[in-house]
DSSP file (Angstrom, degrees, kcal/mol; ACC not computed):
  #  RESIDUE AA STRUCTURE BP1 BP2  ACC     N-H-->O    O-->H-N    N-H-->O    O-->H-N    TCO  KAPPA ALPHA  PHI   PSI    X-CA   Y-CA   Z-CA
    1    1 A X              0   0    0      0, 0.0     2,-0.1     0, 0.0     3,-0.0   0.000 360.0 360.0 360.0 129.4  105.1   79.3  114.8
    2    2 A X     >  -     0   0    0      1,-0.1     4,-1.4     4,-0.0   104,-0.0  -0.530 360.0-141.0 -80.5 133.4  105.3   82.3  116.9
    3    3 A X  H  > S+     0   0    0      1,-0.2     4,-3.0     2,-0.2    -1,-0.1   0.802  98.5  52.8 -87.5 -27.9  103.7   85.0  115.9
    4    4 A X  H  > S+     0   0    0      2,-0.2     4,-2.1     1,-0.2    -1,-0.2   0.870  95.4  63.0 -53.8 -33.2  106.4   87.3  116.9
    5    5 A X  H >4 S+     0   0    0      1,-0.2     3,-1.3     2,-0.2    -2,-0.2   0.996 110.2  43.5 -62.9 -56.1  109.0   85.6  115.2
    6    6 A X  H >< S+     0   0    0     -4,-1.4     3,-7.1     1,-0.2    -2,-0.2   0.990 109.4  58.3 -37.8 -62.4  106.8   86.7  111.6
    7    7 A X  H >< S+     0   0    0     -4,-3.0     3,-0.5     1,-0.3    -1,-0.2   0.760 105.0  50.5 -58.6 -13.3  106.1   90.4  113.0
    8    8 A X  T << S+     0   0    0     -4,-2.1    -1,-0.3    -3,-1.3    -2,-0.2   0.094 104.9  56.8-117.0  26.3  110.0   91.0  113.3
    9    9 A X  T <  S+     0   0    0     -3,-7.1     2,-0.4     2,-0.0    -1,-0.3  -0.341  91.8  93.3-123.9  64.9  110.5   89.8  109.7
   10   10 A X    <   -     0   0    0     -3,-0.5     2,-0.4     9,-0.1     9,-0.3  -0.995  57.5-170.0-114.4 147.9  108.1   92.5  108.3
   11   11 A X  E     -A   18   0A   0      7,-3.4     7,-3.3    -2,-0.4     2,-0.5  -0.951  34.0-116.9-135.5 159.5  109.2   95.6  107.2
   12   12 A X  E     +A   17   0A   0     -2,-0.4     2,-0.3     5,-0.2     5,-0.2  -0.912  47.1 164.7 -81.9 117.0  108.2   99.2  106.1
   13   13 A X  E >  S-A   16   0A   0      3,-1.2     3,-1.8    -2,-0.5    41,-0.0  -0.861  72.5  -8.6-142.4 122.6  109.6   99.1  102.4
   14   14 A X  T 3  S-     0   0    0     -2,-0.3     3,-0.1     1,-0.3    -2,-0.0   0.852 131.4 -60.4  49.3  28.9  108.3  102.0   99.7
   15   15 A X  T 3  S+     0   0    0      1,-0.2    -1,-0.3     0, 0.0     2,-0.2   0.976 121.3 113.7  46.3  51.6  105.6  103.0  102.9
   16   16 A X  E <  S-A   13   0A   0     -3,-1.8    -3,-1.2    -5,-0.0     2,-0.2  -0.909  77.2-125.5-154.2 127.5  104.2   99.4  102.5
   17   17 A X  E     +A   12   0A   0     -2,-0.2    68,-1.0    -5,-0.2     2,-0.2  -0.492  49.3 173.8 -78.7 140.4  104.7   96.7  105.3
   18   18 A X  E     -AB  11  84A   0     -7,-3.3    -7,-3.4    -2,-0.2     2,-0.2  -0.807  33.1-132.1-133.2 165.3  106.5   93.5  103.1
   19   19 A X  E     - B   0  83A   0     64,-1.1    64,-1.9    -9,-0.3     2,-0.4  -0.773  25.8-135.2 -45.5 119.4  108.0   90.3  103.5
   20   20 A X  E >   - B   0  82A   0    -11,-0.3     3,-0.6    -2,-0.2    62,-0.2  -0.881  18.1-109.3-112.6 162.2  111.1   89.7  102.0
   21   21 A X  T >> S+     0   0    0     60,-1.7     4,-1.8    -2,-0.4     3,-1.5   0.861 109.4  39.5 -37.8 -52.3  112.2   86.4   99.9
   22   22 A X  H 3> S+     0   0    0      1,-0.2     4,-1.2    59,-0.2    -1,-0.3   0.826 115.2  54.3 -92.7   8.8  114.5   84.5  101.5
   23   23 A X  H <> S+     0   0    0     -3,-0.6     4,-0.6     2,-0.2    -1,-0.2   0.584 114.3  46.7-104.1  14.7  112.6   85.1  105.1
   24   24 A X  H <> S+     0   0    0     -3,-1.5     4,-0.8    -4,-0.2    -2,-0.2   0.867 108.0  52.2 -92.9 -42.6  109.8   83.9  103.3
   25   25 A X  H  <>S+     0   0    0     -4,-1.8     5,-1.4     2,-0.2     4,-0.3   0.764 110.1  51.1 -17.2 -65.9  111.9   81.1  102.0
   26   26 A X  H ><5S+     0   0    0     -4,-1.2     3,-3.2    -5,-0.4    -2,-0.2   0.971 111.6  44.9 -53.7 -80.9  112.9   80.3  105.6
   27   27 A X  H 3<5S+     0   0    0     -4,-0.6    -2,-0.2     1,-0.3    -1,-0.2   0.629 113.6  47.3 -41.0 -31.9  109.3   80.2  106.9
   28   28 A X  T 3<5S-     0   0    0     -4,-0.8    -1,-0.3     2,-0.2    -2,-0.2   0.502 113.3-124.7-106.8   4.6  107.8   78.0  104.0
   29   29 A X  T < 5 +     0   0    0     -3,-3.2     2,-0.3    -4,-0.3    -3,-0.2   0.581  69.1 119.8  74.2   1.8  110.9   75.9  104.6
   30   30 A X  S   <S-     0   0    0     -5,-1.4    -2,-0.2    -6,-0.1    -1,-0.2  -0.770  73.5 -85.5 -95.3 137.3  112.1   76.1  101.0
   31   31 A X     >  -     0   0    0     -2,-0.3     4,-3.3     1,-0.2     5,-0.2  -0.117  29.0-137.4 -49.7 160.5  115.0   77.4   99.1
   32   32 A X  H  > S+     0   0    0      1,-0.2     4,-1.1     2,-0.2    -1,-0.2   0.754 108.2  64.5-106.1   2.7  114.6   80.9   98.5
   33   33 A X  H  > S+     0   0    0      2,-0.2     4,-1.8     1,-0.1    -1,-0.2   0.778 111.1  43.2 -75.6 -21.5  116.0   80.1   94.8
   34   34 A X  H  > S+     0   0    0      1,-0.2     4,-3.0     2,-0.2    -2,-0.2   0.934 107.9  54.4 -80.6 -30.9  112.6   77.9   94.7
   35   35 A X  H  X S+     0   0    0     -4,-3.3     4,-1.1     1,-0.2    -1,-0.2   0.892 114.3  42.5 -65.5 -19.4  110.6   80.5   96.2
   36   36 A X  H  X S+     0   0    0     -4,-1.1     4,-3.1    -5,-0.2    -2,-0.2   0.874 112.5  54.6 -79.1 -37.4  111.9   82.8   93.4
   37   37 A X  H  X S+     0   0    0     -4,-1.8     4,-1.7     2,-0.2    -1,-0.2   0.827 105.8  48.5 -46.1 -64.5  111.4   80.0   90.9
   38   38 A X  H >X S+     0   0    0     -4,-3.0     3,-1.6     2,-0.2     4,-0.6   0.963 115.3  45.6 -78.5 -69.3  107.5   79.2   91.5
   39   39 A X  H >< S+     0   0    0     -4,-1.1     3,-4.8     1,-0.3     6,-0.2   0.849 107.6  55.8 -84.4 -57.9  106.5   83.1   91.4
   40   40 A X  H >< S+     0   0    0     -4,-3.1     3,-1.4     1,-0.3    -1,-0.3   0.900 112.3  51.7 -33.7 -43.6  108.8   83.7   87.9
   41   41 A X  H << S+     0   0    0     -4,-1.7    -1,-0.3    -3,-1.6    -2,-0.2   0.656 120.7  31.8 -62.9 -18.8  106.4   80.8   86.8
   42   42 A X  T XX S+     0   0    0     -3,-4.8     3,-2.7    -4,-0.6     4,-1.0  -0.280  72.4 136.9-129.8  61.0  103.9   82.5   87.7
   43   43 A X  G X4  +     0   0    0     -3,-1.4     3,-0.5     1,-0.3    -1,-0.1   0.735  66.2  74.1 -84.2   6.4  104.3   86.3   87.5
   44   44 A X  G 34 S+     0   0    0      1,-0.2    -1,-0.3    -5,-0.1     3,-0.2   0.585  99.9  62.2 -84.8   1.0  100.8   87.5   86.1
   45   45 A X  G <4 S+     0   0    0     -3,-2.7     2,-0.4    -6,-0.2    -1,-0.2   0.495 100.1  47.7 -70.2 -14.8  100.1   86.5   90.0
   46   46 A X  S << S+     0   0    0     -4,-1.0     2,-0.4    -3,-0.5    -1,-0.2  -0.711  72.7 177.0-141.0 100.9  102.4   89.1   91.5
   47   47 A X    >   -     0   0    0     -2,-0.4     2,-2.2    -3,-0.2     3,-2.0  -0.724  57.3 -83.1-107.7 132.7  101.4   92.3   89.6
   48   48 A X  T 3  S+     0   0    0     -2,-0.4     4,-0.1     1,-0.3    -2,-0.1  -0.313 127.9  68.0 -57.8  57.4  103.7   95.3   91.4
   49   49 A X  T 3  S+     0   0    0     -2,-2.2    -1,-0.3     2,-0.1    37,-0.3   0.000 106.8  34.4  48.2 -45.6  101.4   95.6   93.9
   50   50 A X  S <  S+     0   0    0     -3,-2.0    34,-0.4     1,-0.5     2,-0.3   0.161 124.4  19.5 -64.4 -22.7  102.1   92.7   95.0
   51   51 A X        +     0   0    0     32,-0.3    -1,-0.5    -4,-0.2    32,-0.2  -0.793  58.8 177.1 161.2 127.2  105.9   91.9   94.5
   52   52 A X  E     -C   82   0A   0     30,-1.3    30,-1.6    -2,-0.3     2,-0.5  -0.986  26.9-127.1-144.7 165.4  108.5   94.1   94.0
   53   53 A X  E     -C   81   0A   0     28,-0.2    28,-0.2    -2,-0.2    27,-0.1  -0.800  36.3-109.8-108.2 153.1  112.1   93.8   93.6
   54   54 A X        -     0   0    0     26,-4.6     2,-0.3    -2,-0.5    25,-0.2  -0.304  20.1-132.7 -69.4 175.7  114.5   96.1   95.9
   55   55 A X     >  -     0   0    0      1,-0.1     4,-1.0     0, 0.0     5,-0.3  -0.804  28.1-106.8-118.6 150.0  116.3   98.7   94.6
   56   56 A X  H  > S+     0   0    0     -2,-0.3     4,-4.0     1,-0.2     5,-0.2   0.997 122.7  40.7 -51.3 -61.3  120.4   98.9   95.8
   57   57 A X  H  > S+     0   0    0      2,-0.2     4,-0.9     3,-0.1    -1,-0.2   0.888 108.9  58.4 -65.7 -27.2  119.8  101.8   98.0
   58   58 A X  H >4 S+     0   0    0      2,-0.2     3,-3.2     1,-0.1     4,-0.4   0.889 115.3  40.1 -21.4-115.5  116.5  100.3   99.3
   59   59 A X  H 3X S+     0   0    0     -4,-1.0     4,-3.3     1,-0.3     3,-0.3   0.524 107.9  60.2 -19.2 -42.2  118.6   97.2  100.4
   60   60 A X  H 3X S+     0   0    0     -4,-4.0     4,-1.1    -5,-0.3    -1,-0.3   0.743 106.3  44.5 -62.5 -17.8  121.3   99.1  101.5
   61   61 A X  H <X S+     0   0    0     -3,-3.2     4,-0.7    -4,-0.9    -2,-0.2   0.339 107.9  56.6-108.9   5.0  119.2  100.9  104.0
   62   62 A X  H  > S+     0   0    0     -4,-0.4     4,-2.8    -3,-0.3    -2,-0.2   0.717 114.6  49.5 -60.7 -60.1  117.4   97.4  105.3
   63   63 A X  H  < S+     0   0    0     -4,-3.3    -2,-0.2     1,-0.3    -3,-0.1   0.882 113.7  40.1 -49.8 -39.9  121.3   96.5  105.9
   64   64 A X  H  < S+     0   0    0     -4,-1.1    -1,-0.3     1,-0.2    -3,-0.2   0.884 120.9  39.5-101.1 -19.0  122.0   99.2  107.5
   65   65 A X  H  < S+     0   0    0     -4,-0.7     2,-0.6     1,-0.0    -2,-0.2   0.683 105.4  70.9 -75.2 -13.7  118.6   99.7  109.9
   66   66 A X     <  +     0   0    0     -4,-2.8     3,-0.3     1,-0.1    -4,-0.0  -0.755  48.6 176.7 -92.7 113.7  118.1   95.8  110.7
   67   67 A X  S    S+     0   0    0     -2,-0.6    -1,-0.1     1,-0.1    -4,-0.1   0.340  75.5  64.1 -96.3  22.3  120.2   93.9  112.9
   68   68 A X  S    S+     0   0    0      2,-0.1     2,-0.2   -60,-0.0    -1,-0.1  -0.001  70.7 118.7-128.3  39.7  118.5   90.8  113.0
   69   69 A X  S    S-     0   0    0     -3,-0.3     2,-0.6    -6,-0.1     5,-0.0  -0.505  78.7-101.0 -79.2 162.9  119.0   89.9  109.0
   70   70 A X    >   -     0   0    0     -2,-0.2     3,-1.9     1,-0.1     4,-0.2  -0.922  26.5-126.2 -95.6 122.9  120.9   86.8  108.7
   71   71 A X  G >  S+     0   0    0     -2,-0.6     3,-1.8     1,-0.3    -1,-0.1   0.597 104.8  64.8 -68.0 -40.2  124.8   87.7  107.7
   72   72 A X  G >  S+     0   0    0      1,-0.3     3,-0.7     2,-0.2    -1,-0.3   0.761 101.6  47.6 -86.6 -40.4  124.8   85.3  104.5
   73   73 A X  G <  S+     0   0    0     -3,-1.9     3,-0.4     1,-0.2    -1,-0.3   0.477  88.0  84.7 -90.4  14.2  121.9   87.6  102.5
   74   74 A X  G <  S+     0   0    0     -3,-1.8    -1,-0.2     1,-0.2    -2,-0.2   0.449  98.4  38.2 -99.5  21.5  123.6   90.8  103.1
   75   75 A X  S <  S+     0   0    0     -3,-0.7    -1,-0.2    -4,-0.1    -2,-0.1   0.221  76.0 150.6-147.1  22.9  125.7   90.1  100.1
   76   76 A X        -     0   0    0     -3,-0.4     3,-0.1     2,-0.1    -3,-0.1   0.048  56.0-124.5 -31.2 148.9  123.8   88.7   98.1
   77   77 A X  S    S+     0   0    0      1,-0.2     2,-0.4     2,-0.0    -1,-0.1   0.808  96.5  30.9 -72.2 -37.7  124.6   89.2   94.2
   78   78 A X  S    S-     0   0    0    -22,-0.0     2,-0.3     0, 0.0    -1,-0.2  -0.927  91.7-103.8-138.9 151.7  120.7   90.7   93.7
   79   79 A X        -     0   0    0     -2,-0.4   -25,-0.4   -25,-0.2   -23,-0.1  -0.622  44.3 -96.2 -80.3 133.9  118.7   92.4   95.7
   80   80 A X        -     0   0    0     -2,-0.3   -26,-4.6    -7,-0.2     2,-0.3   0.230  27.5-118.5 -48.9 169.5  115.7   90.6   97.4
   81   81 A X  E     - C   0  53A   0    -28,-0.2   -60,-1.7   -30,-0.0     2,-0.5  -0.737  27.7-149.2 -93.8 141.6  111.9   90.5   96.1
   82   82 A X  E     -BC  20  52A   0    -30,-1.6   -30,-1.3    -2,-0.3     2,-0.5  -0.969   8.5-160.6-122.2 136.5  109.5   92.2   98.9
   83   83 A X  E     -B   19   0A   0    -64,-1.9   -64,-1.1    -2,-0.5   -32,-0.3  -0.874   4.1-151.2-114.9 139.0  106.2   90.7   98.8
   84   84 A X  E  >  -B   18   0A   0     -2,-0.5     4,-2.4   -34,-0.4   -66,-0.2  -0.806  44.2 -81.4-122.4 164.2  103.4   92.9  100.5
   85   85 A X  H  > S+     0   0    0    -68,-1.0     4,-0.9    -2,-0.2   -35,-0.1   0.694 130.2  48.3 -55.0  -0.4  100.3   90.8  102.2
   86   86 A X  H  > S+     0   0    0    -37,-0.3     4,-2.0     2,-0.1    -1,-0.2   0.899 110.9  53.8 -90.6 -47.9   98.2   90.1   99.1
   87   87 A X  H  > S+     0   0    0    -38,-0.2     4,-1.4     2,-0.2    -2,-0.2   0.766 112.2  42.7 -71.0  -8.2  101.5   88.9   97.2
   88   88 A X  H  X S+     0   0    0     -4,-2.4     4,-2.4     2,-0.1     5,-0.2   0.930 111.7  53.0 -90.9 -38.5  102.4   86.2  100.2
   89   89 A X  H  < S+     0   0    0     -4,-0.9     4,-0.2     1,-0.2    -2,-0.2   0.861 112.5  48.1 -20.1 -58.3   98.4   85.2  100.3
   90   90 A X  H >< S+     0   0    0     -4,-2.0     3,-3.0     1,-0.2     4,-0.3   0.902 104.6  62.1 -62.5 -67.5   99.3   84.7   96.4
   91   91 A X  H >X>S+     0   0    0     -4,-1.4     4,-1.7     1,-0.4     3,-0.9   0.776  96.3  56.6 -34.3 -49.2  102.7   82.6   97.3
   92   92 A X  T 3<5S+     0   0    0     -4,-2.4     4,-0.5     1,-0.3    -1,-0.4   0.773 105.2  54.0 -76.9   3.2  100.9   79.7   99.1
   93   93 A X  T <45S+     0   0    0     -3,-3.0    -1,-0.3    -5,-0.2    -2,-0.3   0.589 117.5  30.9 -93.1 -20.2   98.9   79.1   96.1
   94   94 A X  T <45S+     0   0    0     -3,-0.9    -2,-0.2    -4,-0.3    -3,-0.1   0.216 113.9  61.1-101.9  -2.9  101.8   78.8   93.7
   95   95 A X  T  <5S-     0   0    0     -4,-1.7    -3,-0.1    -5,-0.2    -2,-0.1   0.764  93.2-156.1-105.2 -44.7  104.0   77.3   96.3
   96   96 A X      < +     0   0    0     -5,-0.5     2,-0.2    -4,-0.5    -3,-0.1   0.940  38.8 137.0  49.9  71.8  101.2   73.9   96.8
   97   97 A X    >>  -     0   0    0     -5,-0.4     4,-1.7     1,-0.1     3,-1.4  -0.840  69.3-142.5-158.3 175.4  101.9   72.9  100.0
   98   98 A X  T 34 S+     0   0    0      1,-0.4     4,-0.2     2,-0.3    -1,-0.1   0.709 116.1  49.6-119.6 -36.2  100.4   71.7  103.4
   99   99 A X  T 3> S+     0   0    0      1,-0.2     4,-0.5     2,-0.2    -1,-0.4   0.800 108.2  51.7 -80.4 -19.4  103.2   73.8  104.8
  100  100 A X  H X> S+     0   0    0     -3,-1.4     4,-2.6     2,-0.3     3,-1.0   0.855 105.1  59.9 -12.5 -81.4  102.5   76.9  102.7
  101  101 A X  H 3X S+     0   0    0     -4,-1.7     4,-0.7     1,-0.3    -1,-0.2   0.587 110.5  34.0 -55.9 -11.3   99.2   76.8  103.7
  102  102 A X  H 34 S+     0   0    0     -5,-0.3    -1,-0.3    -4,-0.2    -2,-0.3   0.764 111.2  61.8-130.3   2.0   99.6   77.2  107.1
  103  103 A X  H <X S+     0   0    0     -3,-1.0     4,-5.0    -4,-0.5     3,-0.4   0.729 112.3  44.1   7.2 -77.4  102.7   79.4  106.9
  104  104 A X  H  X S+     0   0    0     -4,-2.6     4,-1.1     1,-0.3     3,-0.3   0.900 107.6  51.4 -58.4 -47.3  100.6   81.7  105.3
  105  105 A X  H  X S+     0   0    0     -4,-0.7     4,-1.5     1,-0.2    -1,-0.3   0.716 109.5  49.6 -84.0  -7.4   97.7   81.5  107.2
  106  106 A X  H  > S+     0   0    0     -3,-0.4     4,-2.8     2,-0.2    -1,-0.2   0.783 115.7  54.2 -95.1 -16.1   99.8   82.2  110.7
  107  107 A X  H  X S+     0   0    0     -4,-5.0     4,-0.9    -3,-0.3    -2,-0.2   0.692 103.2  52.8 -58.9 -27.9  101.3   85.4  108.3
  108  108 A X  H  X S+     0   0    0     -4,-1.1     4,-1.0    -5,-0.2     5,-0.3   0.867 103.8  54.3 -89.8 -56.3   98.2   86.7  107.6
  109  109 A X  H  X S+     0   0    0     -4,-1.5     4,-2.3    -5,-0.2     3,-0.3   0.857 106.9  49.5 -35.9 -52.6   97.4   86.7  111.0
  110  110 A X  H  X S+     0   0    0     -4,-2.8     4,-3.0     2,-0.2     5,-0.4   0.975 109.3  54.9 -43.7 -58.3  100.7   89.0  112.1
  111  111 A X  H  < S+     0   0    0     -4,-0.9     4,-0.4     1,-0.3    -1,-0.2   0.674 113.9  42.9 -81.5 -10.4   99.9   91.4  109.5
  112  112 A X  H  X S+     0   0    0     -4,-1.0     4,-3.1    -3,-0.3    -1,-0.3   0.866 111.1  46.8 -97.2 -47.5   96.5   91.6  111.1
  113  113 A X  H  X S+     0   0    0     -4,-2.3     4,-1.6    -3,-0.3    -2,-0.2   0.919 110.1  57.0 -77.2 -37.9   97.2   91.8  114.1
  114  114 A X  H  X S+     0   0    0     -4,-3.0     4,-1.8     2,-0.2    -1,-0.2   0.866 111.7  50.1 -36.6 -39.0  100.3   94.9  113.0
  115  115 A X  H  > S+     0   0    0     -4,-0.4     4,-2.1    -5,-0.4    -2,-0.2   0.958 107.8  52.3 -78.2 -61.6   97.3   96.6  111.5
  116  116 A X  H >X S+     0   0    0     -4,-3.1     4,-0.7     1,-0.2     3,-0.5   0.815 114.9  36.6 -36.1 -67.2   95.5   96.1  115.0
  117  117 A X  H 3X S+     0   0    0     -4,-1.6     4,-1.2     1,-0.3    -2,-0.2   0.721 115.7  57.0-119.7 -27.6   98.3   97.7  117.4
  118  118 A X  H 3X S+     0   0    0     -4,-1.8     4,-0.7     2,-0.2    -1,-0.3   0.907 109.0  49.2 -66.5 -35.8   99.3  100.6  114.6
  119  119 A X  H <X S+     0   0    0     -4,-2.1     4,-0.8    -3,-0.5    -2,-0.2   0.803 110.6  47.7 -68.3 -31.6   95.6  101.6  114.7
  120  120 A X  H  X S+     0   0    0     -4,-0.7     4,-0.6     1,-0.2    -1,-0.2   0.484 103.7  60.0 -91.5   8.5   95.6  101.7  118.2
  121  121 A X  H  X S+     0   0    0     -4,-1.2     4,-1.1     2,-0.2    -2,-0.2   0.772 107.3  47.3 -81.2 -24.8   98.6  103.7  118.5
  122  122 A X  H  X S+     0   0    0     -4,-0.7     4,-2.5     2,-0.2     5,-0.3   0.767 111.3  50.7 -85.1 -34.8   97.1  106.3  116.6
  123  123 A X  H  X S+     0   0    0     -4,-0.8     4,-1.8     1,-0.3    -1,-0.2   0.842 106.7  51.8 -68.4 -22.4   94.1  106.3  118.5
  124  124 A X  H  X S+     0   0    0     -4,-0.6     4,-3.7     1,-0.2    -1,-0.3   0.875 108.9  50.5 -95.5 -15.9   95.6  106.4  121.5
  125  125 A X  H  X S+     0   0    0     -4,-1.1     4,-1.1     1,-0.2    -2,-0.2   0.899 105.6  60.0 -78.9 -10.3   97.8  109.7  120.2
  126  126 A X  H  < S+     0   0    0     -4,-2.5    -1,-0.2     2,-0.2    -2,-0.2   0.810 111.0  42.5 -71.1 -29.1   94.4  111.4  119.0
  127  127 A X  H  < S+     0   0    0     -4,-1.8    -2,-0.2    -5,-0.3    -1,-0.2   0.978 110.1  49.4 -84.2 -37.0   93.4  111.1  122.7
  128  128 A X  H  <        0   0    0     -4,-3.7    -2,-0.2     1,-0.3    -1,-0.2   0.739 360.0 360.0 -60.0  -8.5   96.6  112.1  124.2
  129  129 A X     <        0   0    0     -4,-1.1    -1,-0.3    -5,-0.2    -2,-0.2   0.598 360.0 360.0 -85.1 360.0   96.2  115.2  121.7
């Protein structure tokens, strides 16, 4: 899995980089009414912190800054779930499976490696200040 293809479905959400459901859904290979399914079953695992649901104008302003959403979820009936990195860590544990687990672990990696190139973008404007 290309680690780019993960970094360009993270987003800044409520000034927290997320995940959203069904491109999690996509990645773990699953429907994203099952990814929704195993977390309801388990929701004292995704504590708001963790998992949130979007709000309409939230969504509407994912719709209207992203072009590379997929046409089919921008009309969705309900607004996606945004998962921030402890709640997809959570996912592959409630999700139990080989692919899950390694999903996750190449996700955890983007989100590390975002962390990485935002920190040195700031470093590099503290020198150019």
């Amino acid at each position: 899995m290309e680690l780019k293809t993960i970094q360009s479905r993270i987003y800044e959400i409520r000034e927290q980089k997320v995940m959203l459901d069904f491109d999690l859904a996509e990645l773990y290979q699953v429907e994203t009414r099952t990814l929704k399914q195993a977390v309801k079953r388990n929701l004292d695992q995704f504590p708001a912190d963790f998992m949130f649901q979007l709000s309409k104008p939230e969504w509407q302003e994912v719709i209207t800054n992203c072009d590379n959403l997929p046409e089919n979820v921008k009309y969705l009936p309900v607004t996606p779930s945004a998962f921030t990195e402890q709640g997809v860590a959570m996912l592959s544990s409630v999700l139990r499976s080989d692919r899950a687990v390694m999903v996750n672990i190449e996700i955890m990696r983007a989100f590390v490696k975002l962390r990485a190139m935002l920190a040195s973008n700031v470093e590099l404007s503290k020198k150019l200040n």
